[in-house]
Phi, psi and omega in degrees: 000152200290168146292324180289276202289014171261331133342289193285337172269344172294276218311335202271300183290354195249311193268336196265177192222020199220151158217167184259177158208115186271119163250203181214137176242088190077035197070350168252182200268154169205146177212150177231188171254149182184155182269165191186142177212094195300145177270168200289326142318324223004074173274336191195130142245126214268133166217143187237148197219153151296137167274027169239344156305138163320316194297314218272299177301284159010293188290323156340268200319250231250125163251034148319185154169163173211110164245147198236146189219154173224176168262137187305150179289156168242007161080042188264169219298312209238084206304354179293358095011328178263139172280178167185150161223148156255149189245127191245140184188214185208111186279121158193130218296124179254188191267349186198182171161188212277079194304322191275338156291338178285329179277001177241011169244315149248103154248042171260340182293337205265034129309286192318323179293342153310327153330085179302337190260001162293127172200157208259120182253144161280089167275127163260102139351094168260313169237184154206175183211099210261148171223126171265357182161207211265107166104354206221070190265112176225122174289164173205129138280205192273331176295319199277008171301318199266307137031287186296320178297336183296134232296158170290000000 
């Protein structure tokens, strides 16, 4: 991958703040919504979930997992144009995890910490399939994932 497009998928994982994240349910695919927060490497992205959502009871079973982050729409003509990527990985639930980043980033969120059934699971980044735009298909293993983070 490019220098440019590795610039644009850091920028894509550093600005946007909602991804879907597909788990597996009863053997088929299911996807939510969900906040998500990349560690500084993306060596690893963090989600704190309810154990009463499905994706959570999911991740339990199978901790397979796929999170997709796209660029917001902007109403432009042809929206396959827009980037996104998904990160193919593995979940697992930690005992604690980065509440105060997680909270400067969403602080409308510190409700959830009140919350008993809430906890912060880890996805560790097995591939991703970053499209920088219509035609611009880039595979990434986990070094050049982490690769894209690194300063410019």
């Amino acid at each position: 991958m490019d220098a440019e497009s590795s610039r644009l998928l850091k920028h894509l994982l550093l600005q946007e703040r909602i991804a879907h994240l597909a788990t597996l349910r009863g053997g088929a695919p299911i996807a939510s919504m969900t906040l998500y927060l990349p560690e500084h490497d993306f060596s690893a992205f963090y989600v704190h979930v309810s154990r009463l959502a499905w994706h959570t009871q999911d991740m339990t079973h199978d901790p397979r997992v796929a999170l997709s982050v796209a660029e917001a729409d902007d109403g432009r003509p042809d929206p396959f144009t827009l980037m996104r990527v998904t990160i193919r990985g593995e979940a697992a639930q930690i005992p604690s995890g980065p509440k105060d980043a997680w909270l400067k980033r969403f602080p409308e969120q510190a409700i959830n910490f009140e919350l008993a059934d809430f906890s912060f699971w880890r996805i560790t980044p097995r591939d991703a399939r970053f499209v920088a735009g219509f035609g611009a298909i880039h595979n990434l293993s986990v070094a050049e994932l982490h690769k894209a983070a690194e300063p410019s």
